[in-house]
C-alpha positions in Angstrom: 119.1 108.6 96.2 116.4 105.8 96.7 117.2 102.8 98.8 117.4 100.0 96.1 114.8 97.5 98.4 114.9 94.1 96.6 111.8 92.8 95.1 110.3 96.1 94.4 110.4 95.6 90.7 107.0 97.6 89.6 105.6 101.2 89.5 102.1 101.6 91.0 100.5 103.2 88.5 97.3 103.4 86.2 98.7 100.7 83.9 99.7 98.2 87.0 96.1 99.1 89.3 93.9 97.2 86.1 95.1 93.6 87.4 93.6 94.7 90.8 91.2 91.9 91.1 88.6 94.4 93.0 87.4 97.8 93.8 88.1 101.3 92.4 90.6 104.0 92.6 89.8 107.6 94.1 92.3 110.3 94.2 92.7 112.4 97.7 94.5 115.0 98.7 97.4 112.8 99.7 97.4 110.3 97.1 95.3 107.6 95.1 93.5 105.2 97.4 92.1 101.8 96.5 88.8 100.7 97.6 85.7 98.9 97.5 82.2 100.4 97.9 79.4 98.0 98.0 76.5 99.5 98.5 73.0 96.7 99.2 69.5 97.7 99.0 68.1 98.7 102.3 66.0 97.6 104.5 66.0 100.2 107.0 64.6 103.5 106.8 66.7 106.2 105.7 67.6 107.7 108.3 69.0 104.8 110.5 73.3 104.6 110.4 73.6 101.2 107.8 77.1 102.5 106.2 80.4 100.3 107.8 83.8 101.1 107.0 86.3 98.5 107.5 89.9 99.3 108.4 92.4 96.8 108.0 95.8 97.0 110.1 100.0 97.3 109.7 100.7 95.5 106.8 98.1 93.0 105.2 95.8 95.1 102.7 92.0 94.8 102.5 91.4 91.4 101.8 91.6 90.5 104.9 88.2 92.0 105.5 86.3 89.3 102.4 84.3 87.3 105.0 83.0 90.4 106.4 82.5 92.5 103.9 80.5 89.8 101.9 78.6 88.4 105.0 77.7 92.5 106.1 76.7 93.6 102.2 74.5 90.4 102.1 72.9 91.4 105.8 71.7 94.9 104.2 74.7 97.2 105.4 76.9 100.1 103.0 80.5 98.6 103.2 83.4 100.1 102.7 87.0 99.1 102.7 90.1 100.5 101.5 94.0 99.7 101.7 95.0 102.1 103.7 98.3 104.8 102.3 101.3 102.2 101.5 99.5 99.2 101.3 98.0 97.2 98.8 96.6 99.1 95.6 96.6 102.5 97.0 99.7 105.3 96.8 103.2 104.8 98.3 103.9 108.6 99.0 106.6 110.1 100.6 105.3 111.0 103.9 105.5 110.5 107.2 103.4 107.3 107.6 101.7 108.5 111.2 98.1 108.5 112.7 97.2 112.1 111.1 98.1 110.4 107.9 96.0 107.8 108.2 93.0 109.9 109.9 93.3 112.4 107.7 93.2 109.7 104.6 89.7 108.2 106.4 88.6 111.1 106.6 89.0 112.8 103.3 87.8 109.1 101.7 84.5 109.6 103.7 84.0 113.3 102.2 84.9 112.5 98.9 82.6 109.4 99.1 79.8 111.1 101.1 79.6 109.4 104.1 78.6 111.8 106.7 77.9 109.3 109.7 79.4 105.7 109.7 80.4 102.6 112.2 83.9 101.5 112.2 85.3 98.7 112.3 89.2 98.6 113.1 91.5 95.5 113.2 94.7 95.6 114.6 96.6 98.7 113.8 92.9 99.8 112.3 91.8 99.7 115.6 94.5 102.5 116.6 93.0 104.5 113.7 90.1 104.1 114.4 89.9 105.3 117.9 92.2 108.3 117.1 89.1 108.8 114.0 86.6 109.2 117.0 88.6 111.1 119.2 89.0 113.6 116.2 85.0 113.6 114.7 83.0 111.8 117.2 80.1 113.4 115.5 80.9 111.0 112.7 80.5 107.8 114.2 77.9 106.2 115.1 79.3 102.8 116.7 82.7 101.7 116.9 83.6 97.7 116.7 87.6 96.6 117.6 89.2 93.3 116.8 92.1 92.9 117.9 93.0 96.4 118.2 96.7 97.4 118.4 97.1 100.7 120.8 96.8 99.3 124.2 100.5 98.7 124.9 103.7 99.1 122.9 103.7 95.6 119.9 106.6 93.8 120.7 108.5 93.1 117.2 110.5 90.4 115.8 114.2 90.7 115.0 114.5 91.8 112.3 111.1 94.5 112.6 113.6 96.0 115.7 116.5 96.4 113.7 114.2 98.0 110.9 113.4 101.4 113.2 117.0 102.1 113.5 118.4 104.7 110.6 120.1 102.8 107.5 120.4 99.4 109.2 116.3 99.3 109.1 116.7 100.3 105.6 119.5 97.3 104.9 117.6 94.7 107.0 114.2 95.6 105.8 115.4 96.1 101.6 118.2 93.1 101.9 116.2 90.6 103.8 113.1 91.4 105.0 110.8 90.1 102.4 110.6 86.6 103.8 110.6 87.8 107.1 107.3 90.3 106.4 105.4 86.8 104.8 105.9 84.3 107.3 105.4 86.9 110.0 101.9 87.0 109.1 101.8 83.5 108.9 102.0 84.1 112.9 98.1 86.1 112.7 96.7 83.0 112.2 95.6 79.8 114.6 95.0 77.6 111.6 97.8 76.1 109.7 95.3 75.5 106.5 94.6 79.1 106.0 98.5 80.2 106.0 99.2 79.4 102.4 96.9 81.4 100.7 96.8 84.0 103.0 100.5 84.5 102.3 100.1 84.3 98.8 97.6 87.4 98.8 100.1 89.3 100.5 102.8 89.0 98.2 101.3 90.8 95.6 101.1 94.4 96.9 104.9 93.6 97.8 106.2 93.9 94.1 105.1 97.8 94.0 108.1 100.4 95.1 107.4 102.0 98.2 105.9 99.4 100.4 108.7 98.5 102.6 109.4 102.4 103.1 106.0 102.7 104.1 105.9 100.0 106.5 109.6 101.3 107.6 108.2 104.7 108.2 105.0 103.3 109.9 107.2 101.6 112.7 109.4 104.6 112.8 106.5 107.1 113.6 104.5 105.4 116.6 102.0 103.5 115.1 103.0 100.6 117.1 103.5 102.7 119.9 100.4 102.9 122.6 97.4 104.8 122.1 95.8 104.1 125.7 95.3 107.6 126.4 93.3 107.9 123.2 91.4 104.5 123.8 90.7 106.4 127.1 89.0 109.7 126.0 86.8 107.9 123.4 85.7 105.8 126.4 84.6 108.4 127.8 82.5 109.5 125.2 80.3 106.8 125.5 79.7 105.4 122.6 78.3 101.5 121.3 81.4 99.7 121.5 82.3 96.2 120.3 85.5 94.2 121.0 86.2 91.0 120.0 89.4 89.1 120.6 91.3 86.0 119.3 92.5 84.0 122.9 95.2 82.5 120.8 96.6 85.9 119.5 100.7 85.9 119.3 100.5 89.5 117.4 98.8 91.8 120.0 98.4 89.1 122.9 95.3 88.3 124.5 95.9 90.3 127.5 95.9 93.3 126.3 92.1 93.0 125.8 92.1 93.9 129.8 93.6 97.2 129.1 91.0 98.2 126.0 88.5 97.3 128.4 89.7 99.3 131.1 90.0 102.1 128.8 86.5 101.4 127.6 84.5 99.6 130.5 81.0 99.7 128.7 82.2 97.7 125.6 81.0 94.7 124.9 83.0 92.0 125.0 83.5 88.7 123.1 86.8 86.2 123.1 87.1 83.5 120.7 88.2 80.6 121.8 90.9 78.7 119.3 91.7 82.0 117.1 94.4 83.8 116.5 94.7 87.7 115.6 92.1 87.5 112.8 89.2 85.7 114.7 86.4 87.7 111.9 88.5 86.1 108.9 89.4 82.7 110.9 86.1 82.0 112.8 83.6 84.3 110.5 80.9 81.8 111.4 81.6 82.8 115.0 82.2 86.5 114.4 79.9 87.6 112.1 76.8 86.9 113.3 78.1 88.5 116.3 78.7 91.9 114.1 75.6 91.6 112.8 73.8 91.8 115.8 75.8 94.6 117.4 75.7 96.5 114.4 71.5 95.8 113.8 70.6 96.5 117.7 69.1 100.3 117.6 70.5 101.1 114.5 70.4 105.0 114.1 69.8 106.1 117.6 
């Protein structure tokens, strides 16, 4: 029997994915994934790395990415973004909702789309999938950018997020009355008060589909929240470009846990933004993105 969870009123299907206000639809192996391929005359030569894939984090789908996706097409760069399995446009299935899920579903995005070689971007949870995409084909990436990356120590949850990992009273706290407490839990990402509105207004869309809140209940339950230092510490040892930026004013993954990605990878460079909370690229993109650009432009494709 499904768990009734209030507010899922909708099927996610062919019908329901036309009032997606952007990108396309591309069916993989373990389900339909939504995303957004733009894809801006070069400037480099051919065979220099200009393709960025953008990887969004627990809960909030890929609009988070719009200033930087904009800002990186208009610079010259390939982007890609997608909602990752569970999230947004893209398929609820029944699965476990775990990092080979979500690796796998990179993965099989960037065959079906072509993308051999890539930099990656990961925020928050992204940043978890991300590193675990390197540690699995480092041959396919070429740099590798964090912000605010989840995976350096266990994320401490609220209330009613605790009560949700536990069998049948997660599935009572999260379907009776979790709703409200998933939108202004967000609201906690950002510094600025301004932006929360909105921001929570976006979100509330994807939660009308069946299937989101047992994908975010099965997300907690299977260790993506969990840490991933060990990972973080075998792709530091690879070697590779490595960017992390950080919001000083982050409530969601706190500020000090940039110490530990930085132990983890020592040669990454390192940028905190003062005033910011866990989104500093979609609350300060005047800061961040020039500082992407940069990172991403400096000896691209050697």
């Amino acid at each position: 029997m499904t768990f009734p969870y209030l507010g899922e009123t909708k099927d996610l299907n062919e019908t329901a994915r036309r009032d997606a206000s952007s990108g396309a639809f591309i069916s993989l192996p373990s389900g339909v994934t939504h995303y957004e391929l733009c894809d801006h005359p070069r400037a480099e030569p051919a065979e220099a790395v200009r393709d960025i894939v953008l990887i969004h984090g627990f809960s909030v789908p890929y609009f988070i990415f719009d200033p930087s996706f904009e800002f990186l097409t208009q610079a010259g760069f390939r982007v890609l973004r997608y909602d990752l399995f569970g999230r947004g446009w893209s398929d609820r299935p029944r699965v476990k909702y775990d990092i080979h899920l979500f690796v796998k579903q990179l993965a099989d995005l960037l065959d079906a789309l072509q993308m051999d070689k890539v930099n990656l971007v990961g925020l928050s949870m992204g940043g978890a999938i991300s590193v675990a995409f390197v540690d699995r084909y480092p041959e396919r990436v070429e740099k590798h950018v964090l912000i605010d990356p989840a995976g350096a120590r266990a994320i401490k949850l609220p209330l009613v997020l605790k009560a949700a990992k536990l069998p049948l009273i997660g599935e009572l706290a999260l379907g009776l009355f979790g709703s409200e407490g998933l939108v202004k839990g967000i609201a906690s990402d950002l510094f600025d008060p301004a932006l929360v509105a909105e921001f929570q207004s976006r979100y509330r869309i994807q939660m009308q589909f069946k299937g989101f809140k047992r994908a975010i209940l099965s997300t907690m339950r299977n260790g993506m929240l969990e840490p991933f230092y060990e990972t973080y510490r075998r792709v530091g040892r690879l070697g590779k470009q490595t960017l992390l930026i950080f919001g000083q004013n982050d409530t969601t993954v706190p500020f000090e846990h940039s110490r530990d990605i930085l132990a983890a990878i020592p040669h990454a460079e390192f940028h905190a933004i003062e005033n910011c909370g866990h989104i500093p690229h979609y609350e300060k993109p005047e800061i961040v993105n020039p500082i992407l650009k940069r990172f991403l432009e400096a000896n691209a494709g050697n």
